[in-house]
C-alpha positions as CSV (number, residue, x, y, z in Angstrom):
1,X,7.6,0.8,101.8
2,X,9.5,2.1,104.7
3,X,7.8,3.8,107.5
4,X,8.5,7.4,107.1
5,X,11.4,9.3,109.6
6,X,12.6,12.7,109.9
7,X,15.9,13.9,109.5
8,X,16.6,17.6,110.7
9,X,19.5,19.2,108.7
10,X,21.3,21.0,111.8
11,X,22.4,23.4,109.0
12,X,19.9,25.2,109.1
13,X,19.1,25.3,113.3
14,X,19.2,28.3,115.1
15,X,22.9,27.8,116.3
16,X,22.4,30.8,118.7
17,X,19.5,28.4,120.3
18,X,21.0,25.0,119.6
19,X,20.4,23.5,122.5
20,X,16.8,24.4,123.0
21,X,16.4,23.2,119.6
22,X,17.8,19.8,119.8
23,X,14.9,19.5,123.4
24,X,12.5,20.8,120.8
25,X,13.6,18.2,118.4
26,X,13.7,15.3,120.4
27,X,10.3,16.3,121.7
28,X,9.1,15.6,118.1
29,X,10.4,12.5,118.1
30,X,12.4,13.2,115.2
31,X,14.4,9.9,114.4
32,X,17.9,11.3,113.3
33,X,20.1,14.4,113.3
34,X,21.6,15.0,110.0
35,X,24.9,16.8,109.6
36,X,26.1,18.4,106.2
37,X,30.1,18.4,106.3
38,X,31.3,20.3,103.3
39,X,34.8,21.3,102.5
40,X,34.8,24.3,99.7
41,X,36.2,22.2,97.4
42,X,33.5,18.9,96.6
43,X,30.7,21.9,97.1
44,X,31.3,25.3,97.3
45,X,30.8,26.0,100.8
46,X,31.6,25.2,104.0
47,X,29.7,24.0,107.0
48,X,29.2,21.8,110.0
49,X,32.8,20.7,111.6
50,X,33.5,17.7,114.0
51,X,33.9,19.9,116.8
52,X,30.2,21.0,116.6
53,X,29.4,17.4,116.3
54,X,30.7,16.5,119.6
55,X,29.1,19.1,121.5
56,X,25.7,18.1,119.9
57,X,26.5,14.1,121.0
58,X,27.2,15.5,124.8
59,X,23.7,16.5,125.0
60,X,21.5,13.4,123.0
61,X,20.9,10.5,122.2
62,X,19.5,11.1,118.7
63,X,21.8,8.9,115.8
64,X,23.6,11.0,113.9
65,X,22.9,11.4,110.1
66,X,26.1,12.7,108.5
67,X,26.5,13.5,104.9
68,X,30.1,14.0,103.8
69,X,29.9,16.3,100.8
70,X,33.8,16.2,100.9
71,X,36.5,15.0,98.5
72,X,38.3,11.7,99.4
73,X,36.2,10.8,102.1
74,X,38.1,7.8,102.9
75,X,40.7,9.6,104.5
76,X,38.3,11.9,106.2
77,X,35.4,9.6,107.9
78,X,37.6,9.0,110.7
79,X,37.9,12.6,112.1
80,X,34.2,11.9,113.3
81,X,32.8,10.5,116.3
82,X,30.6,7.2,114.0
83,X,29.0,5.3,116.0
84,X,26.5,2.3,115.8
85,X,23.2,3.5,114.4
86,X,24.4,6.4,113.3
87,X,24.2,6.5,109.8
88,X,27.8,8.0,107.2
89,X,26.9,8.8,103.5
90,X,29.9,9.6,101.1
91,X,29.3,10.5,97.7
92,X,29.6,8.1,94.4
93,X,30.8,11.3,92.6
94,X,33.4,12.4,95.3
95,X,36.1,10.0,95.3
96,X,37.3,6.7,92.6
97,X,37.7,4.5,95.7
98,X,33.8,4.5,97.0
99,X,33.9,1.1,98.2
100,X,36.9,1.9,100.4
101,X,35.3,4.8,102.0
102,X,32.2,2.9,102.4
103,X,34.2,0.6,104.2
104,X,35.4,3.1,106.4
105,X,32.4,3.9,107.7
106,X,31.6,0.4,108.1
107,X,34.5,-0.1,110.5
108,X,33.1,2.6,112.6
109,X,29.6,0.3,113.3
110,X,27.7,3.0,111.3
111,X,25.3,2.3,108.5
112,X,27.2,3.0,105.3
113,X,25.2,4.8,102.8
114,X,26.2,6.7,99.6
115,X,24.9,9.7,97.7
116,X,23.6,10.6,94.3
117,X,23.6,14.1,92.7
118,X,20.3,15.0,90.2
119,X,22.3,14.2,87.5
120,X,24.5,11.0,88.4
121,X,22.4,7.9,86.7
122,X,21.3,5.7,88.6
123,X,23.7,2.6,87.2
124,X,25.9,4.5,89.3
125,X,24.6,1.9,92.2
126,X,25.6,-1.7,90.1
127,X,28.5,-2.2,92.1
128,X,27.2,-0.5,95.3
129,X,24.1,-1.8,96.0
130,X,25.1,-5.1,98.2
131,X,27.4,-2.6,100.0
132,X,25.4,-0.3,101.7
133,X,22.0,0.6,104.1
134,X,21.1,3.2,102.3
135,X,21.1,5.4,99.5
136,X,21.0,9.1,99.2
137,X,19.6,11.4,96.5
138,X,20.1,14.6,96.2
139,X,17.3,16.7,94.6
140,X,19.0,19.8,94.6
141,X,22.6,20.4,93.7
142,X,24.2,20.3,97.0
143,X,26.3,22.9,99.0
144,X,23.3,25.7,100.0
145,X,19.9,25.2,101.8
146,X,17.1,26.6,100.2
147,X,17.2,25.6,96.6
148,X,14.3,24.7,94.7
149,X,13.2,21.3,93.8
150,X,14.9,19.7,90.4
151,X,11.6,18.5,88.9
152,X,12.5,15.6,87.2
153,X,14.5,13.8,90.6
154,X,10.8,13.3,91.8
155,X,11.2,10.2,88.7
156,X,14.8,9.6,89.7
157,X,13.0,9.1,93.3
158,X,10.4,6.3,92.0
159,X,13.2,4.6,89.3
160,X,15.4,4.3,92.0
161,X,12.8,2.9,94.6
162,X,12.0,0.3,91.7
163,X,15.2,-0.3,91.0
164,X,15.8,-1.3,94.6
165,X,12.8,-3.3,95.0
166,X,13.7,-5.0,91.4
167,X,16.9,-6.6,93.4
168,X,15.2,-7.3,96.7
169,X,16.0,-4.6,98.3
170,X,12.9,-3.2,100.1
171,X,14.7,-2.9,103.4
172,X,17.0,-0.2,102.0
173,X,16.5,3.4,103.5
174,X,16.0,5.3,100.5
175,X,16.4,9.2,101.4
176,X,16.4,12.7,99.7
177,X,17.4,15.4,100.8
178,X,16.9,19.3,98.9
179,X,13.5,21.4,99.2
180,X,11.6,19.0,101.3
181,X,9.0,21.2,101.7
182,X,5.9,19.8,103.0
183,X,4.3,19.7,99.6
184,X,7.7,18.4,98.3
185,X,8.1,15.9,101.1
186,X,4.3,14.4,100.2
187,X,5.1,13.9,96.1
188,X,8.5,12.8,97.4
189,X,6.7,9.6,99.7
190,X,4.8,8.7,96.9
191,X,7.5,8.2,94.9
192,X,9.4,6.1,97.4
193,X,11.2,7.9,99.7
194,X,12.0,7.0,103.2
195,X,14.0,9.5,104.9
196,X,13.4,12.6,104.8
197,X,16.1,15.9,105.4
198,X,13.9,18.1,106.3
199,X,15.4,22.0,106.6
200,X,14.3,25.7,106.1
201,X,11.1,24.5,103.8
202,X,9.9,22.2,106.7
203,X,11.0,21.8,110.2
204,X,12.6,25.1,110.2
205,X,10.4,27.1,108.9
206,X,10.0,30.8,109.8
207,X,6.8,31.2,111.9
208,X,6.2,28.2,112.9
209,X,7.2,25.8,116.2
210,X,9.6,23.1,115.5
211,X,7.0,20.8,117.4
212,X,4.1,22.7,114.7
213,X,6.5,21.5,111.6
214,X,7.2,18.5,112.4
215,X,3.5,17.4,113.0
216,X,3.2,18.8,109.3
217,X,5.7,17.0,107.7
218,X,4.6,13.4,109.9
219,X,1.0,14.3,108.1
220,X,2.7,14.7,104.7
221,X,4.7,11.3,104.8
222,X,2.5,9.4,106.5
């Protein structure tokens, strides 16, 4: 397994504090930023734009996580700043040309990655596997923070971890991203996980410091 890493989802920062929260944030050590681009249409809702994107680059050096919850992402990838260790995710169920989006990201230097919803089996990876760095699932339906947990993706979590390890994978990131809450996040290492988006049921948690919450979650996916 994986050493366990943090992956804030900027959605849910305090944008009128943004900058204070990224210091806070690198203070913790956390190892990415992850960005939630959604266009209304592959989700419904909207959120996170290139624009904001630079601003956040001008002021660290934390990789970029960027999950494109967007309809033909192939055409799209290139309207943001990818950059080596970074790290772009499209989704299996968003466009019939994955590999060619995947390859998009490639070209940037990124790590390409792609993303499963609860209910998209996990077959889904056959012809993906030898093409990416990592793999996504989501255990909510995606498009709003603050979801509950699907139950039974804590399985899809293991299967999939197995499933990896089966075709000698064990150096692909395997993250998930929906309720990671730090009860969540600790069945959710057990079962495999790697990376871990971590939102308004962890590192943003009302009441507590960002450097507090973080220290929680390490604990929990230790």
């Amino acid at each position: 397994m994986l050493k366990g890493k943090i992956s804030p989802s900027m959605m849910c920062a305090d944008f009128l504090e943004l900058k204070q929260c990224i210091r806070d944030l690198e203070t913790a050590g956390v190892e990415y930023l992850h960005f939630d681009i959604m266009d209304g249409v592959f989700v419904p809702n909207l959120m996170l734009c290139n624009e904001i994107m630079k601003q956040i680059r001008a002021v660290t050096d934390i990789p970029f996580d960027v999950h494109f919850m967007i309809t033909q992402p192939e055409y799209k990838t290139g309207w943001f700043d990818l950059r080596p260790g970074d790290i772009g995710c499209v989704h299996y169920e968003a466009t019939p040309h994955v590999q060619r989006a995947l390859q998009a990201v490639k070209a940037t230097g990124a790590t390409a990655a792609v993303a499963l919803n609860p209910a998209t089996p996990i077959s889904a990876l056959d012809w993906l596997v030898d093409d990416v760095g990592m793999v996504l699932l989501m255990t909510v339906n995606p498009g709003y923070a603050g979801q509950k947990l699907i139950p039974q993706t804590l399985k899809k979590i293991s299967d999939t971890r197995a499933y990896l390890d089966a075709r000698r994978r064990q150096d692909m990131i395997l993250e998930v991203d929906g309720n990671v809450s730090f009860d969540n996040a600790r069945l959710m290492r057990a079962a495999g996980a790697d990376l871990f988006v971590a939102g308004t049921s962890s590192i943003f948690t009302k009441g507590m410091t960002v450097a507090d919450a973080a220290a929680k979650l390490r604990e929990a996916i230790k």
